[in-house]
Residue, then its C-alpha position, 0 to 999 in steps of 0.5 A: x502110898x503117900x504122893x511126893x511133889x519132886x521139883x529139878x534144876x539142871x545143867x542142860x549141857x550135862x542132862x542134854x547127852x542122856x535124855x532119852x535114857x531118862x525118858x525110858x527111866x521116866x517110862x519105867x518109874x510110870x509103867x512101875x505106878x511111881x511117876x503120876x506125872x512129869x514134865x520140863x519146865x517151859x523155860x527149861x529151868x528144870x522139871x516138875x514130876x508127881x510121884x507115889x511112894x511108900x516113903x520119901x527114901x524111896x523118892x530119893x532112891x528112885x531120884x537118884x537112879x535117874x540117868x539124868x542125876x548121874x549125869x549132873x549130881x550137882x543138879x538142885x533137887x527137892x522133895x516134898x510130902x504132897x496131898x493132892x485133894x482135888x482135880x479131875x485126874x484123881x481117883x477117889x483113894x487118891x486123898 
């Protein structure tokens, strides 16, 4: 498993109507051991989430399945390959 570093930008007006659908998404992806660990930015710009996958397909695939993509699929989204090495939530088989 590889860990991914998911940053959003949104559209609060097309997001706001299904939040609580993406947070029961969002609790399934933690109960599913995919999200590590997610949260809005404070200015409400967007979100930062940490995921674990084997592959960034299945990132996306599980990006995309968000109930919060389906409501704005115009939202900027971005992926990318993250090793965490160091802080006090890792284990040690997390590097």
């Amino acid at each position: 498993m590889s860990w991914y570093l998911v940053r959003t930008r949104y559209d609060h007006e097309k997001i706001d109507p299904v939040h609580e659908e993406h947070i029961a998404y969002m609790e399934k992806l933690v109960s599913d051991g995919v999200l590590a660990v997610a949260g809005p930015m404070v200015d409400g710009s967007g979100g930062i989430a940490i995921m674990s996958a084997e592959t960034e397909d299945a990132v996306w695939d599980a990006l995309n399945a968000d109930p919060f993509h389906q409501a704005d699929p115009s939202a900027e989204r971005s992926v990318g390959a993250y090793k965490p090495n160091l802080g006090f939530w890792l284990s040690e088989d997390a590097s």
